[in-house]
N, C-alpha and C positions, 0 to 999 in steps of 0.2 A: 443390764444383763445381756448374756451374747443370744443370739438367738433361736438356736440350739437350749439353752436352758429356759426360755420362755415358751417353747414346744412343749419340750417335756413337765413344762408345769400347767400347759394349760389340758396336755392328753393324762394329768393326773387326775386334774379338776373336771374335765368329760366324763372320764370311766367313773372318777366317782361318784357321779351326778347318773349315770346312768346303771349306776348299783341299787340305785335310788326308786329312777320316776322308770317307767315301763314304756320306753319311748316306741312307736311302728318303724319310724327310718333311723336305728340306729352309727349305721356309716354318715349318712345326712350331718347328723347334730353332731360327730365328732369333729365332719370338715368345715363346719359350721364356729365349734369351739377353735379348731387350729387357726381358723383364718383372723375371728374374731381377735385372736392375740396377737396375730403379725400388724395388723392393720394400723395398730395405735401406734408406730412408731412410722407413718409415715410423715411425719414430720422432721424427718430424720432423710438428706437424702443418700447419706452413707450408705443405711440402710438395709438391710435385705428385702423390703417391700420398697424401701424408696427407689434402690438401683430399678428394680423393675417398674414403677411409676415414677419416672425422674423429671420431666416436668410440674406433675401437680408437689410432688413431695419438695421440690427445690420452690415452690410458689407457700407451700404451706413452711414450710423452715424459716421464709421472708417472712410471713406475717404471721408465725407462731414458733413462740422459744421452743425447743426439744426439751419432750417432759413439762407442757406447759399444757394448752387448752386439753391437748389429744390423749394426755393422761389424766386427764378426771374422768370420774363415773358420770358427769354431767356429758361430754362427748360423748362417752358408749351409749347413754343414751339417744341419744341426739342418733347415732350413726344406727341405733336398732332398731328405731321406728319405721324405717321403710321396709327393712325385712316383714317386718311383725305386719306390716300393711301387705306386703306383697307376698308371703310365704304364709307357712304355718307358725304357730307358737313355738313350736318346737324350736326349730329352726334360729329364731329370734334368740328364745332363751340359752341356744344354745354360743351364737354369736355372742350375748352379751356376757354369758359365765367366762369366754375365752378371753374378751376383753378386761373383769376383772381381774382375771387368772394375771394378766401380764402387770398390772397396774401395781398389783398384791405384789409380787417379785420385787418388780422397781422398788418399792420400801425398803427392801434388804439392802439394797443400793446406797454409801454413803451421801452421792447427790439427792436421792429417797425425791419423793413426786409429795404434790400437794393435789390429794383425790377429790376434793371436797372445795376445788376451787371453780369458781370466784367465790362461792356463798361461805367459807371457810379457808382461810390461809393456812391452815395447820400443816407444819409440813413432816414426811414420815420418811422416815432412812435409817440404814442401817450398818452393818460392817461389811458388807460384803463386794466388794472392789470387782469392777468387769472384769472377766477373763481371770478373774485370779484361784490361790491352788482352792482356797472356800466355796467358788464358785462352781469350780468344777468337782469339787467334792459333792458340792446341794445335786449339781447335775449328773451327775454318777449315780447316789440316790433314788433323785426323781424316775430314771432310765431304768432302775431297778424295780424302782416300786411298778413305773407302769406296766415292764414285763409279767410281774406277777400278776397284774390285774387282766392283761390279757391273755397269759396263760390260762387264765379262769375262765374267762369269758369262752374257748376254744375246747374247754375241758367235760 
């Protein structure tokens, strides 16, 4: 998915999360969730987080496929435990909802990711083609939906 619709699905998956829990740094855990969803595709150094880390994301591309280690929930984990060690909960939880925000999209993807890799091979995808009119339709949507949600939040 382009990157731009992995945004807006992961400031879907924030606000909704934060209709939820009663968080104290609510800007915090949003930027929190946005980054957590860029991140996973540095393995990628096309990228919009790889162009801006282009060494380590051209070094991780070598020793991991795109859409491979960096899209399982086993990496998001892996990548949340220093937050969680060096932040608040908050914080953490909120990296790691953005991280699965982006993983969850990828399935709609007919390349689709395998989340549950190495300990499960399953793999999940779907119809909906990069950049195409589907994609931008979900992302029209999403755009929609979260205006409403922050309309509210302002309200």
């Amino acid at each position: 998915m382009m990157f731009k619709t992995h945004i807006a699905m992961a400031l879907f998956a924030g606000l909704g999360i934060l209709n939820v829990l009663n968080l104290e740094n609510k800007i915090m855990f949003v930027i929190a969730v946005l980054a957590g969803a860029s991140v996973v595709d540095i393995d990628l150094k096309t990228s919009k987080v790889g162009r801006k880390a282009k060494p380590v994301s051209t070094l991780f591309q070598f020793i991991f496929s795109h859409r491979g280690f960096f899209h399982t929930v086993f990496a998001g984990l892996i990548l949340t435990v220093p937050i969680l060690i060096f932040s608040k909960i908050g914080l953490a939880f909120g990296f790691f909802a953005g991280y699965l925000s982006h993983i969850i999209i990828d399935m709609f993807n007919p390349k689709g990711v395998r989340p549950f890799s190495p300990f499960f091979q399953l793999s999940l995808r779907g119809p909906i083609p990069v950049g195409s009119l589907r994609e931008y339709a979900l992302l029209a949507v999403l755009v929609f939906i979260d205006a409403l949600v922050l309309l509210k939040f302002t309200l």
